[in-house]
Each structure stands twice: as C-alpha cells, then as structure tokens.
N, C-alpha and C positions, 0 to 999 in steps of 0.2 A: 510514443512508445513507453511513454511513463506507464508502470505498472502500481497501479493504486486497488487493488482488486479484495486485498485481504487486508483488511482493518486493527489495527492494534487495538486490544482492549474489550472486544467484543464478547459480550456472555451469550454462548450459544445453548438455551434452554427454556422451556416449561409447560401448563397446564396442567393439572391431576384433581380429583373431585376427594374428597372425604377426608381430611389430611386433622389431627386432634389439635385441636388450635391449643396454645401455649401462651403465647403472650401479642394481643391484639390491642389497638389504641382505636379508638372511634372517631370515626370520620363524621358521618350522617348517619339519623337514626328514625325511626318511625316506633311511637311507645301504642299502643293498645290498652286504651283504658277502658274500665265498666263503670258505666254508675249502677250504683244500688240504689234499690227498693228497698227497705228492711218492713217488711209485713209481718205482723205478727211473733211467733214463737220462733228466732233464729238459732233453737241450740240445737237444734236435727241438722240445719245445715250446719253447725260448728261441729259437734260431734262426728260428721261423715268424711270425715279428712282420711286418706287409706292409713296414715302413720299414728291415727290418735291411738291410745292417750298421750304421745307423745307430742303429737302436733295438733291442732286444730285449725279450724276455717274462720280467719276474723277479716273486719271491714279495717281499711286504712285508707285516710285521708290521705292523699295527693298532694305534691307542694301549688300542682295546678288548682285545687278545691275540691277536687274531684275523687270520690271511693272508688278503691276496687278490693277484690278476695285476694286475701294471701295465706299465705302459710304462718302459723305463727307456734313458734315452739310451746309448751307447756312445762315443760320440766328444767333443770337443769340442765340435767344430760342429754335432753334433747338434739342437740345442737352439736355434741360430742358424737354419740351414737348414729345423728343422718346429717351431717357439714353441710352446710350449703357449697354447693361448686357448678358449673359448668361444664358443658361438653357443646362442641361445635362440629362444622363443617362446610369446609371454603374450598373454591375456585380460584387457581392463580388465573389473574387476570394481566398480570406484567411482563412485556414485549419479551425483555430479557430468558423470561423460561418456559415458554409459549411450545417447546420442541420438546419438552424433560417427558419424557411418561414413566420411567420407572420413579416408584415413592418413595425408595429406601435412598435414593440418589436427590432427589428436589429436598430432602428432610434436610439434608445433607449440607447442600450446596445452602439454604436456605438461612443455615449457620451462620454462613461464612458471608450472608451478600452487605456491600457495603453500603446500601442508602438503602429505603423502606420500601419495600414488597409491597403492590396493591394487589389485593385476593377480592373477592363478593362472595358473602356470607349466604350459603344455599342452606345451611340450617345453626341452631343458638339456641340450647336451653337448659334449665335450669334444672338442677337434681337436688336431692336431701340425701347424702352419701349416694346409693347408686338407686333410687330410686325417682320415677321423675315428678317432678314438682307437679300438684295440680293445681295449684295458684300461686303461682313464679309473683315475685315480687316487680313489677315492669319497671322501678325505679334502679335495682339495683340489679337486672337483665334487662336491659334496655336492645340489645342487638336482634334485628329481625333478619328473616330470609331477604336476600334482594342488596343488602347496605352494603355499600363498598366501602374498606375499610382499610387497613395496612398491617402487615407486619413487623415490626421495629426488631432490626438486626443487634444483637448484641455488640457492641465496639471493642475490637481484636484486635490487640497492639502486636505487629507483625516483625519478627525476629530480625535483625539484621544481617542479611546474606548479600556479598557482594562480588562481582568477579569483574576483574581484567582482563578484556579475550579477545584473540584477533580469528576470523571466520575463514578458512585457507579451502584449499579445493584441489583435489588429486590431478596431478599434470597441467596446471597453471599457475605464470606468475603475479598472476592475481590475488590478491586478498583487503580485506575488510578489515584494516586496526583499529586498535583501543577503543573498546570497545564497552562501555561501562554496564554492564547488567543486575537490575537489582531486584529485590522480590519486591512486588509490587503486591499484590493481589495474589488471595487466597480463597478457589472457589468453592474449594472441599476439603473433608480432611486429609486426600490424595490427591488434590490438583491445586496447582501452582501456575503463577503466571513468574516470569523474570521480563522483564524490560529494560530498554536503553532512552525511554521517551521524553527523560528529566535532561538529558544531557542535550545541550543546543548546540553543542557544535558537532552534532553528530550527523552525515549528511542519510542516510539510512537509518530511522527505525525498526530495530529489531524485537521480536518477541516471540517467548518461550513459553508456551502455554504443556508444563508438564504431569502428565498422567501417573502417578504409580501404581501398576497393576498388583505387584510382589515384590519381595524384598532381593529377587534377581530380573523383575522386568520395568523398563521405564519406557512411555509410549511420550511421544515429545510432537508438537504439532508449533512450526517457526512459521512465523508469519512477519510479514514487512511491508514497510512502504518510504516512499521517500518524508524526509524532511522537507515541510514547505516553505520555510525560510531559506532551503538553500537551492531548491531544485531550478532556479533559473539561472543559473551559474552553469556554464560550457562546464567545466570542469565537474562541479559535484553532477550534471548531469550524466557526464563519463561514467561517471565513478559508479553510481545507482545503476546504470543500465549492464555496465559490465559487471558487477556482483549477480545482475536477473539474471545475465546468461549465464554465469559459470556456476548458478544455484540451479537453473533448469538442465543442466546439460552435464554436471562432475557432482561426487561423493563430496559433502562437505565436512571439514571438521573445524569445531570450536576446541581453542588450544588457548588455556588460562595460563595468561604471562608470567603471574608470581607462583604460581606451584609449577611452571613447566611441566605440563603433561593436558592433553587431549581431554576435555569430559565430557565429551559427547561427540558424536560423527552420527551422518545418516547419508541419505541421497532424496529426494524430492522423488513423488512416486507418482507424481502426474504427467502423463502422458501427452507429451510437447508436439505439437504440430510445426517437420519440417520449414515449413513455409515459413513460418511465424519466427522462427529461429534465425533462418537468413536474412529476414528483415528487419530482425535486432542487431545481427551482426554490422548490414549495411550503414543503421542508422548510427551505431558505434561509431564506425565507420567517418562516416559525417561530421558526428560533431569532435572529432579530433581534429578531423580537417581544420575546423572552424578553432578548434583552440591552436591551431600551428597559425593561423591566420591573424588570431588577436595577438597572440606573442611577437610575430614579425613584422606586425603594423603598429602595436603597442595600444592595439584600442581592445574593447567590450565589446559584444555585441549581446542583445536581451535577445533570449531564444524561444517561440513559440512553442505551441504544444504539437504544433504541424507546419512545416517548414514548406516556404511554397515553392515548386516544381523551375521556376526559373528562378531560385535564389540557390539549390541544388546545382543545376547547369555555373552559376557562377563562384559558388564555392568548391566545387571540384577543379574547375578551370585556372582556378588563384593559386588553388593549391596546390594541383602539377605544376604551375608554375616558381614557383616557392622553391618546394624540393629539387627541380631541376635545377636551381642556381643554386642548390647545396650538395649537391652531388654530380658528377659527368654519368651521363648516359650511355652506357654502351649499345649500339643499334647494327641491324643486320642492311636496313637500309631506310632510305627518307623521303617523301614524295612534296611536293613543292607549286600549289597551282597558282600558275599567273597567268593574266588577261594578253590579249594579243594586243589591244592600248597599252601598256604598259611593259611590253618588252622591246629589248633593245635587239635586233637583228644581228649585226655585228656581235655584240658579246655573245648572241647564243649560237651564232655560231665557233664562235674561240674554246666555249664551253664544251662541245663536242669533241673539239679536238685534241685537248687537255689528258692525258693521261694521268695526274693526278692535281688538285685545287683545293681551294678554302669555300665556306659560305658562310653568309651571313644573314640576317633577317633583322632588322629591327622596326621596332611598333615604341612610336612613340606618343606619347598624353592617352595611357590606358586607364579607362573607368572600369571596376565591377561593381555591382549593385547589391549590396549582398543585405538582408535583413535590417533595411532602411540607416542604412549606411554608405554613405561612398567611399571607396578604396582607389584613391587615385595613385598611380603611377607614371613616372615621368617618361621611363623607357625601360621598354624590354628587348635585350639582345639576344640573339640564340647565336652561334657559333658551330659549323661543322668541319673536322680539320679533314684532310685525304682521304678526299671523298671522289667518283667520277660519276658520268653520266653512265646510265645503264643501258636506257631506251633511246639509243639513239636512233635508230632508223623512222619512229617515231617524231622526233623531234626535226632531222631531215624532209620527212614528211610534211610538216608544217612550215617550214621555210621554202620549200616548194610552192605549195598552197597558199603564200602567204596573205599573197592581194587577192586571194578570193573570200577571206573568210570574214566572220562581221568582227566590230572591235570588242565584243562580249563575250568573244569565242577562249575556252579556256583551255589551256595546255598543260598537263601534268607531269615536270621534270621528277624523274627519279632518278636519283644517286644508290650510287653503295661504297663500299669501300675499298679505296683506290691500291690498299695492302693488305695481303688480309680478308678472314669473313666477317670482321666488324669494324666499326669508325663509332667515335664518341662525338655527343653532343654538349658543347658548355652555354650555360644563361647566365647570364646577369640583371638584376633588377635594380633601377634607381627610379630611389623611393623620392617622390614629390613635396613632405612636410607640410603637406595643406589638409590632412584625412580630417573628415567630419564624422 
C-alpha cells in the first residue's frame, strides 16, 4: 500500500526549436576546412567581399597547416562598424524539459536550472554586425549543425526561506508535525519548489512545488512519498499511510508553528477509487494490529511490501485476542463446538439443567506464525460468567442419539445470558518468555 507514485524533485518539462543561444560551452565539433589554390591574380576574389572596402577576402593559415577564406577587416573601424558575433539555433534535447513548448516559459525556466542543459545545435553562424559572414572564420565558429553541446546555467544563491509546519486535515485527529520545509529549488522566476528531504528524521517526504500566477493567485502542486530509511518500521509505516488517506479523502491545511497561522490549505482534486480507499483503511487497519502485537510481546517485526494471506489470518487472530484480555466483552450470546469424543455426558446433561453457570475455555502452548516469527503463548483462558444453555432441546437431542453418532460428530452448545440480554466475556493471556 506504500504510495511512491509522485517523486520529489522532478522537473516536469521541455523541447522547443529556434531559441537565440546566449551562452554555450562545446562539447564535440566538426570544423569545415578549404584548401586553397591561389592561381594567379587574387585581388578580384579579395575585393568581392559584400562589406569591402571595409572587409575583404584573405587566405589563413590553419593551426592544422591548412588555408581557408575568411573575412578580414581592412579598416579600423571595420570591426566597430560590423563586430563579429554569433547567432544560433538549438533543440532541447534534456529528459527534464522534453514536455516545455511554450518559449517564453523554457527561456525562463532555463535561467534557473541547476546542472547543464544538453540542447543539439540545428544551426551556428557567424555575422559581421547583422550581416552574415561569407567566410566565418571556422577556428573562431567552430559549432556546426548536428553537435551536441550544453547550456551552462548561471549559479543562483537561493534566499533563505524556512518554515516550521505541521499538515492537519478537516475532521481528523490526524496530522503530520514538524515539519521542516525549505526552499530548495527555483525553476522560474514564479516557481518554487519548498522541501522536507534534508531532514532524516522525517518519516514522509513532502514537497511544495509553487506556481505564482498573480500577485492574488498561488497554484501549489504537494507531492510525497515515504522516507526510505524509515518505511519498514510498523509505526512510521502507520504514520505514512494514514497521512495518504486523510490527504486523499479531507481538505488539508499547513499551519506554520512559529507565526501561528495557516499558509496554505487545499484539498487533493484526484478522483479516489472507493475501493482503493477501503483497502488503505484495511491495511491501516493491519499494521496497528501488528504494532499492538510488537508492544505486548516486546518484539519487532520487519514488514513486507505485501503481507501474506495466512500471516493476515494470524495477526488478526493474536490481536482479538490481545484486546479481549484488555477489555470484557459484552455479548448477546456464545456458541461453543465440541466433539462427541470429547464430551462428558453427565456434565452435559447437569448443563441443561442449570438455570444459571460459569464457562471456561482454556488453550494451552499456543503458537502464531506471524511474519517469520513465533509468538508463543503459554495459555489462553477465556472466561463466561451467567450464562445458560439456549438450545436445549437440541442438545437433548443428542444425548438421545448418543450411541448412534460417530466420535467426529460435532455439537454446537449455545449459551446466552442467564440475567439479562447480555453476559460478558473475560481472557487472560500467559505470556511464555521464550518469543523468537
């Protein structure tokens, strides 16, 4: 029933084509070199540059050996008047914003990410102010279509926001304390994460993943999961599963301890499948059983992710048993089946006769099996105080019958109460001091 569904920390976004690259580091490159011929008279090709007389067309040596055409200022001001610069155009290629399509949103978010964006460069070239090179320098534009490369996020030192908050829930006495939430991550200039995930002794994971739309709307998206250093603990497993229900099922509010006041309340707007619900409550259910069972036997028990079907049947069975030696039973009546080996004829018929008696039951050198453990118990008594036969004409019947029937044959006494429409049940348990 562990609910691990919703991930803390997860960036949900990206892909978008044409974005003006800013600041790019190179990964892998592919350069495009020419060699030249120089035949004869080259000042027709040096003069036919579109920007001459301020630029012209010259040969440069390679660090490889190798020439190629480039642009080479002639003036001064050349260089003033058309700057060398760049313009590009990259594909996010990184898991994390794979979902983003609006661009004024990925620019955004792209600010704020905290380790480096891999994008592939669908175009990279070279301009002279806004005009485009017609012999780009390939040493000093080296980036080609196709090279995957990175974005290097700026490093944001993130303000210190902290709160102390317990998670409460309308008509339960349920809740979720101390709660440490702190801003962790910032994925836009309007979205915030808060987190609890530094605090280890926190047995739930919370996080605040908040939107601001306006300076009157906050859209808040809480996501959880358990701590997995605690979730094998009966108790913090309690604890985790009753928060799922009373988060699927009740309005919650977060209530900051040291300002005493509420800053935030919502309700969870997913639509829960009864079923699903009762079979959290069951298994809640269960594993208290099993924490009333480790506290009254003084053991542990390590709790699977799925409890098996006959360790169910004996943890239920320990545990009615438990609680009725800590409280009397009030009953309307009791039924009692015994073998016809093993009854006494005489007493059952004095039994009949009685208008009001005691009973007794005891089970002694009881095993249960519970989640590879044994729970031995030395003896269990039950106790029924004035109580009488109900079914007697029944039980006449059978003492009639008696020498006819096999010795497998079972007869079921039922009592009620012999004052009264109720009679009470007392147990007692003596505990063996041998549990493994």
């Amino acid at each position: 029933m562990l609910d691990s569904k919703n991930k803390i920390g997860d960036i949900i976004d990206s892909n978008i084509e044409k974005i003006i690259q800013t600041n790019i580091e190179k990964q892998e490159t592919t350069n495009n070199q020419i060699n030249i011929v120089i035949d004869g008279d080259f000042t027709k090709v040096a003069i036919s540059h579109e920007l001459f007389p301020d630029y012209a067309v010259a040969t440069k040596k390679m660090s490889n050996g190798k020439y190629a055409l480039v642009s080479k200022p002639l003036t001064k001001d050349a260089v003033k008047k058309y700057p060398p610069n760049f313009k590009s155009s990259f594909k996010i290629i990184d898991e994390r914003y794979k979902n983003v399509k609006n661009q004024a949103m990925l620019m955004d978010m792209l600010q704020y990410a905290d380790s480096p964006v891999e994008v592939k460069i669908t175009r990279f070239e070279q301009y002279l102010g806004n005009v485009l090179d017609p012999y780009p320098n390939p040493e000093i534009s080296p980036m080609q279509a196709g090279t995957k490369t990175y974005i290097m996020p700026q490093k944001r030192k993130l303000p210190k926001v902290e709160f102390k908050v317990n998670i409460e829930f309308d008509n339960s006495d349920f809740k979720l304390s101390d709660i440490d939430l702190k801003l962790t991550r910032q994925l836009s200039n309007n979205k915030f994460i808060l987190d609890n995930c530094a605090q280890k002794s926190a047995i739930v994971f919370i996080q605040l993943q908040l939107d601001y739309i306006n300076d009157e709307k906050l859209k808040c998206n809480l996501n959880y999961k358990a701590n997995p250093e605690k979730i094998k603990d009966s108790r913090c497993i309690s604890i985790f599963n009753e928060f799922v229900l009373n988060l699927l099922t009740k309005k919650y509010s977060i209530y900051d301890e040291k300002r005493k006041t509420i800053i935030m309340s919502g309700k969870i707007n997913n639509k829960h499948d009864e079923k699903k619900i009762i079979q959290l409550e069951d298994y809640i259910h269960l594993i208290k059983a099993i924490i009333e069972i480790e506290e009254y036997f003084n053991t542990k028990f390590v709790i699977p992710n799925e409890i098996p079907k006959d360790d169910i049947y004996a943890i239920i069975g320990l545990y009615k048993k438990i609680y009725e030696s800590k409280n009397k039973i009030e009953l309307i009546n009791v039924k009692f089946p015994l073998l016809k080996k093993n009854i006494n004829i005489e007493r059952l018929q004095q039994l009949i006769e009685l208008k009001e008696t005691s009973f007794v039951n005891i089970y002694n050198d009881v095993v249960y099996n519970i989640l590879d453990k044994e729970i031995r118990i030395k003896q269990i008594k039950e106790k029924f105080d004035l109580i009488k036969c109900s079914n007697i004409e029944e039980v006449k019947e059978f003492i009639k019958n008696y020498d006819l029937l096999e010795d497998n044959y079972e007869l079921k006494i039922e009592m009620t109460s012999a004052k009264g429409k109720t009679f009470y049940k007392y147990a007692e348990i003596l505990k063996d001091g041998m549990n493994s």
